[in-house]
C-alpha positions in Angstrom: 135.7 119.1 111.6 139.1 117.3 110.8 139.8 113.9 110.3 143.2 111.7 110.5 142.9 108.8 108.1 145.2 106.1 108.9 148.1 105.5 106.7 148.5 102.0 105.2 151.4 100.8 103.3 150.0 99.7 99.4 150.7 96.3 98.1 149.0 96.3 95.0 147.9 93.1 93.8 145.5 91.3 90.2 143.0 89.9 92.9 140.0 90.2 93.2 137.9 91.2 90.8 135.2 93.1 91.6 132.6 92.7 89.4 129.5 95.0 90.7 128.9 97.5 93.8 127.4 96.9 96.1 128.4 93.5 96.5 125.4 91.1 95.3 125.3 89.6 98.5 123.1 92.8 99.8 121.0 92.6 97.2 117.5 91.9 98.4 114.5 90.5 96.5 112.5 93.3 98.4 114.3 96.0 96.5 112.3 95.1 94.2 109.3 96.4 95.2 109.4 99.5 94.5 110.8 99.5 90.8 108.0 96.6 89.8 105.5 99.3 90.5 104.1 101.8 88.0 105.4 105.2 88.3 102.7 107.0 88.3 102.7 111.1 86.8 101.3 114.4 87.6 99.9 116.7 84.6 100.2 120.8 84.6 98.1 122.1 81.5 99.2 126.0 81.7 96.3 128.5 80.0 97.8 131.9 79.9 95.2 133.8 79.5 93.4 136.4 82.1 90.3 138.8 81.4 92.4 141.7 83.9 96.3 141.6 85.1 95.7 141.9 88.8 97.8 144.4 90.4 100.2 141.5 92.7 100.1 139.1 89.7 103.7 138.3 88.4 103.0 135.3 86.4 103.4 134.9 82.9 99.7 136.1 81.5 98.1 137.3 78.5 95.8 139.9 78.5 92.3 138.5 76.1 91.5 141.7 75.1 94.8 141.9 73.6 95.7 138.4 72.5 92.2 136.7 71.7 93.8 133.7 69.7 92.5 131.3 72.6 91.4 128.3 69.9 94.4 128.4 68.6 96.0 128.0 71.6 94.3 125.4 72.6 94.6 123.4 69.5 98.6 123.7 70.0 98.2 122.7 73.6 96.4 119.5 72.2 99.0 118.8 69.7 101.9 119.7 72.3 100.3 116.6 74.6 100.3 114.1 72.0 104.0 114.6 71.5 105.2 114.6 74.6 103.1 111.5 75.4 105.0 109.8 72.1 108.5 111.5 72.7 109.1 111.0 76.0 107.1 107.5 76.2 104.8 108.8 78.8 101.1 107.2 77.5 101.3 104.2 79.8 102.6 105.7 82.8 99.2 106.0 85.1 98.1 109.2 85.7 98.4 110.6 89.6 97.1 114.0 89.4 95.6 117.0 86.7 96.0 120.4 87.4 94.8 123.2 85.1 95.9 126.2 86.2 96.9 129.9 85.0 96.2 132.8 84.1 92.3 131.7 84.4 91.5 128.7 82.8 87.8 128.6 84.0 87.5 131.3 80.7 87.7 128.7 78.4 84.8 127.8 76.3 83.6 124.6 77.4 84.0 123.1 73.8 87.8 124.0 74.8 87.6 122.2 77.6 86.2 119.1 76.1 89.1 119.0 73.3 91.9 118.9 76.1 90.1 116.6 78.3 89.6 114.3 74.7 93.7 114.8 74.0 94.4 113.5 77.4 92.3 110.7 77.5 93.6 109.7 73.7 97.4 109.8 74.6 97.6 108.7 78.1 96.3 105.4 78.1 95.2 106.0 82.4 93.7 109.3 82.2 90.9 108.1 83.4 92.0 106.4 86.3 93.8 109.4 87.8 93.1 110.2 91.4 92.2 113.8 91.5 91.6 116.4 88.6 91.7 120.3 89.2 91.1 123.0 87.7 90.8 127.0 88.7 88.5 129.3 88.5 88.0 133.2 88.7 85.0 134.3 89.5 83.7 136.2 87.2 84.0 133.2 84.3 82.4 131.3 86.8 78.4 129.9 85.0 76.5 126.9 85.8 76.7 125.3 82.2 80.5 125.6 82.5 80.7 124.4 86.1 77.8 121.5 84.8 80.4 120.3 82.0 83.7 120.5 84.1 81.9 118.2 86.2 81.1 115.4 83.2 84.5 115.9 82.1 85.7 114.4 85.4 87.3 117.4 87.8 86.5 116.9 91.0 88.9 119.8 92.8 88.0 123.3 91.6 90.7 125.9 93.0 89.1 129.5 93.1 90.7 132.6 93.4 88.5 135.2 95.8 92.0 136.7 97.8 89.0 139.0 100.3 85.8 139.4 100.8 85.7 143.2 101.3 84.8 145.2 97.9 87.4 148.0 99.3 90.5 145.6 99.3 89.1 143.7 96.1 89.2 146.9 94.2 92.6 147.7 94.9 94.3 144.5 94.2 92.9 145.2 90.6 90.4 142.1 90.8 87.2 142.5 88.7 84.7 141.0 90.7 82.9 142.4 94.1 82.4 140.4 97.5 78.5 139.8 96.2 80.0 138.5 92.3 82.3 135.6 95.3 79.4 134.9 97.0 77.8 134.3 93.3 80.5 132.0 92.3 80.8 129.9 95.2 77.1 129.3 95.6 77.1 128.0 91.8 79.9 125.9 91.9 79.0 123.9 95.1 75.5 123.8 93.6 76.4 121.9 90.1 79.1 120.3 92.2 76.8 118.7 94.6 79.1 116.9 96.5 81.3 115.5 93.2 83.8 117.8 94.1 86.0 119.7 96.5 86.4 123.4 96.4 89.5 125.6 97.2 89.1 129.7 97.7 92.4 131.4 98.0 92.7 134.6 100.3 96.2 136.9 100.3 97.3 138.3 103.5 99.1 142.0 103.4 96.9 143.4 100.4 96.7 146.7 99.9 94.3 148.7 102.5 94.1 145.4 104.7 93.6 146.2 108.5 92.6 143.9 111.0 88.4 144.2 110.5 88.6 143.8 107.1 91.0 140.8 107.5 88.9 139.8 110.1 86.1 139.8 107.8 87.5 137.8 105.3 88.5 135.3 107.0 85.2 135.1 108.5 83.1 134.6 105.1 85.4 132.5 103.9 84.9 129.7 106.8 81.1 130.8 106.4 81.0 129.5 103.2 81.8 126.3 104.2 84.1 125.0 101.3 86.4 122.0 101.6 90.0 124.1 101.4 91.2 127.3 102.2 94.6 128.6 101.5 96.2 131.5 102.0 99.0 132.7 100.3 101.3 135.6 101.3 101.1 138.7 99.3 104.6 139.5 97.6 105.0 142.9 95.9 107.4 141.6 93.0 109.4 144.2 90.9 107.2 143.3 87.8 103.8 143.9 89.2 101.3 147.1 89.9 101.8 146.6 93.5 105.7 147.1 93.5 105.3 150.4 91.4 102.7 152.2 93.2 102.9 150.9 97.0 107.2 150.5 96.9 108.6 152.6 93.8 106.1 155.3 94.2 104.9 155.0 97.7 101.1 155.8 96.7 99.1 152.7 97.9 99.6 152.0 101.8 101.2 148.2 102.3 100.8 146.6 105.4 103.9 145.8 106.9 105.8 142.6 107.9 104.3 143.0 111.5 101.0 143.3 109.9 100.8 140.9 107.8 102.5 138.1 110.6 99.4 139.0 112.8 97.1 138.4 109.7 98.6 134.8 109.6 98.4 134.4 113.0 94.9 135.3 113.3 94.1 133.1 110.5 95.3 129.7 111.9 93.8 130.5 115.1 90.1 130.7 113.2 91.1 127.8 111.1 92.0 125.8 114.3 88.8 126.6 115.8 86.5 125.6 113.0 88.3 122.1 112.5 90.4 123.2 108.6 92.9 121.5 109.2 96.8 122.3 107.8 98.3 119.6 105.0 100.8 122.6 103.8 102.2 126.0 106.1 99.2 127.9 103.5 96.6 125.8 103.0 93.9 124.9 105.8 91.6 121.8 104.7 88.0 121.2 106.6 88.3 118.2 109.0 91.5 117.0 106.9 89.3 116.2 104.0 90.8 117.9 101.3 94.2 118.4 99.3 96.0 119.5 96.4 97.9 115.9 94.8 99.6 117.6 92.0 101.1 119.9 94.3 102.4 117.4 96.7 103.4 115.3 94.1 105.9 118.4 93.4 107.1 118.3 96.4 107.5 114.8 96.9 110.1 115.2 93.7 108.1 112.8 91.9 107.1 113.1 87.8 105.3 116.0 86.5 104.9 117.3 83.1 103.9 120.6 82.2 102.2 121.6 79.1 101.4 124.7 77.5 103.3 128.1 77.1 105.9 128.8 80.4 104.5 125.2 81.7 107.5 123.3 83.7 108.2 119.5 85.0 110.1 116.9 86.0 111.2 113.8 84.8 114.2 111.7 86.6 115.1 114.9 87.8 115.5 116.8 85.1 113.6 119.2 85.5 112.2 121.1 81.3 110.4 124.2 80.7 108.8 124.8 77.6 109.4 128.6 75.9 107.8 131.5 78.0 107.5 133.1 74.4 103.7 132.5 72.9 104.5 133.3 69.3 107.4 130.8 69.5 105.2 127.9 71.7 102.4 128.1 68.9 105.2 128.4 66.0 107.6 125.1 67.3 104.3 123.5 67.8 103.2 123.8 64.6 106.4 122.5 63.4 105.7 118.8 65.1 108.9 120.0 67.5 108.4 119.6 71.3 108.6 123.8 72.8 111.2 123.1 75.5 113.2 125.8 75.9 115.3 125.1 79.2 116.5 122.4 81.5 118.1 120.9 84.5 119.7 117.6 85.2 119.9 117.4 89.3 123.1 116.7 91.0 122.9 114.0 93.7 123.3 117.1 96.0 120.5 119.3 94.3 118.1 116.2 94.8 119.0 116.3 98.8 118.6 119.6 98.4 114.9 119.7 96.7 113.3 116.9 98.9 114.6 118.8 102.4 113.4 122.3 100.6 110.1 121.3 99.3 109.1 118.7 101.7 109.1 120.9 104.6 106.5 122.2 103.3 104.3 119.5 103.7 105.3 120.3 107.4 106.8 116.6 108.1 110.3 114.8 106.8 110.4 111.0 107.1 114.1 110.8 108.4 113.9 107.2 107.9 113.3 107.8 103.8 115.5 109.8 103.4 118.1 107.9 104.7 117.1 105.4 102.6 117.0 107.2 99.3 120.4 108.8 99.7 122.1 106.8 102.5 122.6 109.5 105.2 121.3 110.3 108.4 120.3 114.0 107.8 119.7 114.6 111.7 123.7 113.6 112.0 124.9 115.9 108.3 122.7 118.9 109.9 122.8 118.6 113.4 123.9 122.3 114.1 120.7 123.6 112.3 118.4 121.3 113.6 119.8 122.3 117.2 119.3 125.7 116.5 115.4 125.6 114.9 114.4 123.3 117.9 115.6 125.8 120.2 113.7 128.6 118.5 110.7 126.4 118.9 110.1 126.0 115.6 110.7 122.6 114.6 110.2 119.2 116.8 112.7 116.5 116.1 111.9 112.8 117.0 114.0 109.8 115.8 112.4 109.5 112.8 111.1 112.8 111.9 111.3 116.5 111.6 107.9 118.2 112.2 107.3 122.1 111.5 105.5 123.5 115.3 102.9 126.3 114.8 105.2 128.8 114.7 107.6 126.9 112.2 104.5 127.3 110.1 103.9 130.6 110.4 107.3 131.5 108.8 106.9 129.4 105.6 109.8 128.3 103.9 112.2 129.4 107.0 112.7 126.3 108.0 113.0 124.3 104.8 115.5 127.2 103.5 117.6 127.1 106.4 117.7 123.2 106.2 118.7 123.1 102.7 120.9 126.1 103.0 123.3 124.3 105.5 123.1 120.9 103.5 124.4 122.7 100.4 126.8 125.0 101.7 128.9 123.4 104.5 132.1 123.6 103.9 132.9 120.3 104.7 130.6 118.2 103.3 132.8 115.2 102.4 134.1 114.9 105.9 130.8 115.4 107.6 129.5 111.7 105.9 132.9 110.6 106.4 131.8 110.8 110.2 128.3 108.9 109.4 
């Protein structure tokens, strides 16, 4: 696009003085709204440790039998929490959301668990007002005393990985417990749960051996077991895991292949859609809309998080902070009263477009009309190519105050919020196209 500005001949002059922008006759007292309420924050307590290394896993882990320090740990986790809360004047901000997640936290001795439940609720003065606490689970770690005391402590979302229900497929992905050991675990937790809780299972599609019956089969139990979430993630073969080197390097395990693992997902929404789970996320299917994961919307809704613990990241203001990825050096900065950040990132204007379009597609709707209110531009206008092209594929629908991911947008994932942000951070001509606005 080119524009021709008009030329005006300059006649500089002292007058007038402009003393603030915009001018203060725009200035509204409902503006204030917004900035009289408290910012609530999101809390990500990371705990590294895992009793196997499962053959897709590429996060940062720690294997126990190697590393058994876990009281240690812990105690530097507690001490890491109050400084942040003092340093970063967080204790009176009220709390949104908990997440513990890892690794497997659920291996932690329940004394553990009291202690970082007790540093919480000493250093952030509305821990226990927060709206939903979760923690996951493996299970094998899974016990009724443990399960009894996560309860008391106040989690009322427990997240468990299962990924199938067929022993063949378990035993493959390097998982230690059997489709009997699930059964075991599930059955306990909704049992000392008794209704104080929700409960998430995870399933990955396009693990090695999957076919269509045992896929079908999965899917199957996992609806059977009536719990209140079911997600399923995609399984990625990433260069640093088991599943890379044997099933891609060496070609020795049998990987199902793109086609595959599309008709997995496909088959899946069709039996979620028929037994009422509903979709809040393109992964994650809750029963009759009951159920959802706050801290991880409140990610994707770019509002406050902290992460604590070794690799843990947030976001405050938009910068986003990780702490060291480095356990002897998290325990070691710790111990020298010194917050363990390691890295950061102050978001541009642009980048902040950017992540709201990118991660908010992912909770399958964009509110045009906010975000032309939180950055002044009418995104349907700045991307109207794109948008063109994803509603002809059929995989978007575009109203006048909304984008909304269709089935099939969801059954691609990030396509759409990829290709979204893509064009809003790449055009060429940026400046002219909100020139045109």
């Amino acid at each position: 696009m080119t524009l021709t500005l008009k030329q005006t001949k300059l006649e500089p002059k002292r007058i007038p003085l402009i003393p603030s922008y915009p001018p203060f006759r725009q200035w509204k007292k409902s503006a204030l709204d917004d900035k009289l309420k408290d910012r609530s924050l999101s809390l990500y307590l990371h705990i590294p440790f895992c009793t196997q290394r499962c053959a897709f896993c590429y996060y940062k882990t720690v294997d126990l039998k190697e590393r058994p320090e876990v009281e240690g740990y812990v105690d530097a986790l507690c001490q890491e929490i109050k400084m942040v809360a003092e340093g970063f004047q967080l204790s009176n901000r009220p709390i949104h959301a908990v997440y513990i997640g890892g690794g497997t936290p659920s291996l932690l001795k329940e004394h553990q668990f009291v202690k970082i439940v007790e540093a919480l609720t000493e250093n952030f003065k509305f821990f226990n007002e927060k709206k939903q606490f979760s923690v996951e689970a493996e299970p094998l770690t899974v016990s009724r005393s443990k399960m009894a005391t996560l309860v008391k402590l106040g989690v009322n979302r427990l997240s468990m990985g299962i990924q199938s229900f067929v022993d063949e497929i378990i035993k493959l992905s390097g998982r230690g417990h059997d489709e009997k050991q699930a059964y075991r675990a599930i059955d306990i937790a909704q049992q000392e749960g008794n209704g104080k809780w929700n409960i998430n299972i995870d399933l990955l599609s396009g693990l090695t051996g999957e076919t269509d019956e045992t896929w079908q089969k999965s899917l199957d139990c996992a609806i059977a077991t009536g719990v209140e979430s079911i997600t399923v993630y995609k399984m990625e073969a990433f260069a640093n895991t088991q599943v890379f080197k044997e099933g891609i390097r060496e070609e020795i395990l049998q990987l199902p292949s793109e086609e595959q693992e599309l008709k997995f997902m496909k088959q899946a929404m069709e039996k979620f859609a028929q037994a009422n789970y509903l979709p809040w996320s393109f992964f994650t299917y809750t029963k009759n809309g009951i159920d959802r994961s706050e801290y991880t919307m409140s990610i994707w809704r770019s509002t406050d998080f902290y992460g604590f613990g070794v690799s843990a990241f947030g976001c405050l203001d938009y910068s986003l902070l990780q702490n060291t990825s480095d356990m002897e050096k998290y325990i070691a900065t710790v111990a020298r009263n010194e917050i363990p950040l390691a890295r950061g990132y102050t978001c541009t204007s642009l980048d902040k477009m950017v992540r709201e379009v990118l991660l908010g597609m992912k909770l399958l709707h964009l509110d045009l009309d906010e975000f032309k209110q939180r950055y002044g531009f009418n995104l349907k206008k700045l991307c109207a190519s794109i948008i063109a092209d994803l509603e002809l594929d059929g995989l978007i629908s575009v109203s006048e105050n909304a984008i909304d991911l269709t089935s099939k947008g969801m059954l691609y994932g990030d396509f759409v919020g990829v290709s979204l942000s893509d064009y809003l951070r790449q055009s060429s001509d940026l400046s002219s196209e909100i020139i045109s606005l």
